[in-house]
C-alpha positions, 0 to 999 in steps of 0.5 A: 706896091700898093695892097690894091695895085697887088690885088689887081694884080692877082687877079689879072693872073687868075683870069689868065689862069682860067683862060688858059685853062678854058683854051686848053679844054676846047683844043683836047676836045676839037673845039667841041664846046659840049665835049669839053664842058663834059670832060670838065666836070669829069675832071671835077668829080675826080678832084673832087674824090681826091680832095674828099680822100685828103680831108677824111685822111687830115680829120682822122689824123687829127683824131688821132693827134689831138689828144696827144698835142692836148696833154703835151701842151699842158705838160709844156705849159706847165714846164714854161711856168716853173722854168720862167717863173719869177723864182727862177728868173734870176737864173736866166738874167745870169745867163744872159749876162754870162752870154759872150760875143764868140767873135769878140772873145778871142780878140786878145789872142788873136791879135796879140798873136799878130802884134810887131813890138818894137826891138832890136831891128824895130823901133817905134815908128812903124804901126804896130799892126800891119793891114796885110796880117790884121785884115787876115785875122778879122776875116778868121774872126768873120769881121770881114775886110777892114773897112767892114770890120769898123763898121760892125764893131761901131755898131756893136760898141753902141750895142753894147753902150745901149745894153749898160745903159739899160742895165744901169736902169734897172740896177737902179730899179732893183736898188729902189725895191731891195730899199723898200724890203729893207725899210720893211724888215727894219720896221718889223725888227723894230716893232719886235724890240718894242715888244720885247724892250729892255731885253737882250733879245729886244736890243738884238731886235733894235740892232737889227731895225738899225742895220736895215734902216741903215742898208736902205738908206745907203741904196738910196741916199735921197730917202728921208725916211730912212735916214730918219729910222736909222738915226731913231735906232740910233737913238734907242741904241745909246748913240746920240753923238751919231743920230745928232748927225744923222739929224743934222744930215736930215736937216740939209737933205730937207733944204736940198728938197725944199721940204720945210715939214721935214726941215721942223722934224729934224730940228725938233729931232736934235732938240730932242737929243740936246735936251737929253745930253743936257739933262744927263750933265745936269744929273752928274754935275749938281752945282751947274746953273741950269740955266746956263747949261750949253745942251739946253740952251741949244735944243731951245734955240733948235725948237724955236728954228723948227717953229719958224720952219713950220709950214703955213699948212701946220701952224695951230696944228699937233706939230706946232702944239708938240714944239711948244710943248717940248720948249716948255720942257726945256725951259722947265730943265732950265730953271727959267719957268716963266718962259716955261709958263708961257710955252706950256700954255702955247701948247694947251691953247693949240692942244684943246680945240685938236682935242675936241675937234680933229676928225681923225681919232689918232690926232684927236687922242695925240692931242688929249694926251699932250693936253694932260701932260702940259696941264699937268706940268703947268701944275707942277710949276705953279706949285713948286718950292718958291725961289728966295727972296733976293733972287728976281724971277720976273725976267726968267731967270734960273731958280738957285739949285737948292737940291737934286731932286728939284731937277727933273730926271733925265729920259730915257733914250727913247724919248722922241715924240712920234712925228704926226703925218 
């Protein structure tokens, strides 16, 4: 029935009301039109003085009642904050998921109570429910008949699926927030060790940021980030074996996701880790040729794959200028100083015009500093002892190691540059 079909319909019953209400007046009164227009508004004054006496009763006792529903609905008010408030919501997401179906529960009682096994006088042919005693024990259980208890129980087994399905959603959700929260307090740990560096109590601190890092990683094994702070703290903590395989992990998870900055960030990492391992095996084995030397040789190899894996979008920016830097560096430990020259000076060309132009004061200071350093270096190779006469340093190749103290000494452990944004 359409609204106006039903409004029509009301008032056809309304004037058939009246009408009949008129007939009836005119029959008491003998047909007496007068007499009973008379009696009518006689009526009227008497429901009139009832409906007065019905308001004057309802207004006093809302006088009455209203200042009590007033105070208890602020106490209710109050009551409903606190008992689903968000510090309390958890208790009642445990009690609806302790929540069971009465009638589902005593299942296996009731039909284990009903079950014919096989034995001596039954083999296995026969069903092991019979309908008779089966439809008997789903009408206790208020499944009703066979027929209706299959339905009722599909519907609850699609019920139930929706439900998991639900949860599995917000499970993943929940997961995605408590990595965060991890991420945070792994950020405000490590923030602590670097205030407090080369303390007990500031490798407690590194520890800490490890662990953290490491639970948000585990919660969500797509976050790049995370996976790159463990692999740091891993780095602070004396693990390089570890964080060159967390970096070597954090260069496939940038190829699954097709992000080359990251894919240049995580080899310029394991650079940083080799060009480590090497300097530490040239320091406790003096008579290696530096230039030979497997670690350096790698990181190398490591930065140049991070300059071919640089986007377009960062080419002659701080990143660039950092990994050239850094191959510079390398080189250096090598022994090979023309090459070193070359990237050195790669690197003040890109640092200079960031120096003087870049607009963010961050970048601009990065750059200025990375600035003073390779001119620095480049300093320190032009006047280095020069190589023996019978030993050619036109192609690059290594200086004879004549004394330790030529060598450059080995970083310490935290030494990676900070990945600029």
């Amino acid at each position: 029935m359409s609204l106006w079909s039903l409004a029509r319909w009301v008032l056809g019953v309304l004037l058939v009301l009246i009408m009949l209400a008129v007939i009836v007046f005119a029959w008491s009164a003998g047909w007496n039109w007068e007499a009973a227009a008379n009696k009518v508004a006689h009526y009227w004054r008497d429901y009139a003085r009832i409906v007065d006496r019905i308001y004057d009763l309802v207004d006093r006792t809302a006088r009455f009642i209203v200042p009590f529903a007033t105070i208890g609905g602020a106490v209710y008010g109050i009551y409903h904050k606190w008992q689903y408030g968000k510090g309390r919501m958890h208790v009642h997401i445990r009690e609806f998921l302790k929540r069971d179906h009465k009638r589902l529960m005593p299942t296996g009682r009731k039909v284990a109570a009903i079950v014919e096994r096989p034995g001596p006088d039954r083999d296995f042919g026969p069903s092991i429910f019979i309908p008779n005693q089966l439809e008997a024990t789903l009408r206790s259980m208020r499944w009703g008949k066979l027929d209706a208890a299959d339905e009722a129980l599909t519907a609850e087994l699609e019920k139930l699926k929706q439900q998991l399905e639900q949860w599995g959603d917000l499970e993943a959700h929940y997961n995605r927030q408590r990595a965060q929260a991890h991420l945070l307090k792994g950020a405000i740990a490590a923030s602590r060790a670097a205030m407090r560096s080369g303390t007990e109590d500031g490798r407690k601190d590194d520890v800490e940021a490890f662990e953290n890092f490491k639970a948000a990683y585990e919660l969500n094994e797509a976050d790049a980030e995370a996976l790159e702070y463990m692999a740091h703290q891993r780095v602070r903590l004396g693990d390089q074996g570890n964080a060159l395989t967390d970096f070597e992990t954090l260069q496939r998870l940038a190829a699954e996701q097709k992000n080359q900055m990251l894919m240049a960030r995580a080899l310029k990492f394991q650079a940083a880790v080799r060009e480590h391992e090497g300097a530490s095996r040239l320091l406790h084995n003096l008579n290696s040729r530096p230039d030979l030397e497997q670690n350096l040789q790698q990181a190398r190899d490591l930065l140049t794959k991070a300059m071919d894996a640089l986007p377009d979008g960062e080419r002659g920016g701080l990143e660039e200028a950092e990994l050239f830097e850094m191959r510079g560096r390398v080189n250096r430990r090598r022994q090979t100083f023309r090459l070193a020259t070359d990237d050195h000076t790669s690197a003040e060309r890109l640092y200079y015009p960031i120096a003087r132009t870049a607009n963010d004061d961050d970048i601009r200071y990065a750059a200025s500093t990375g600035l003073d350093r390779v001119r620095k270096a480049l300093e320190e190779i032009r006047l280095r002892p020069l190589a023996a006469p019978d030993n050619p340093l036109a192609n690059g190749s290594a200086q004879p190691r004549v004394d330790a103290a030529e060598l450059p000494q080995a970083p310490n452990n935290d030494f990676t540059t900070k990945p600029t944004e």
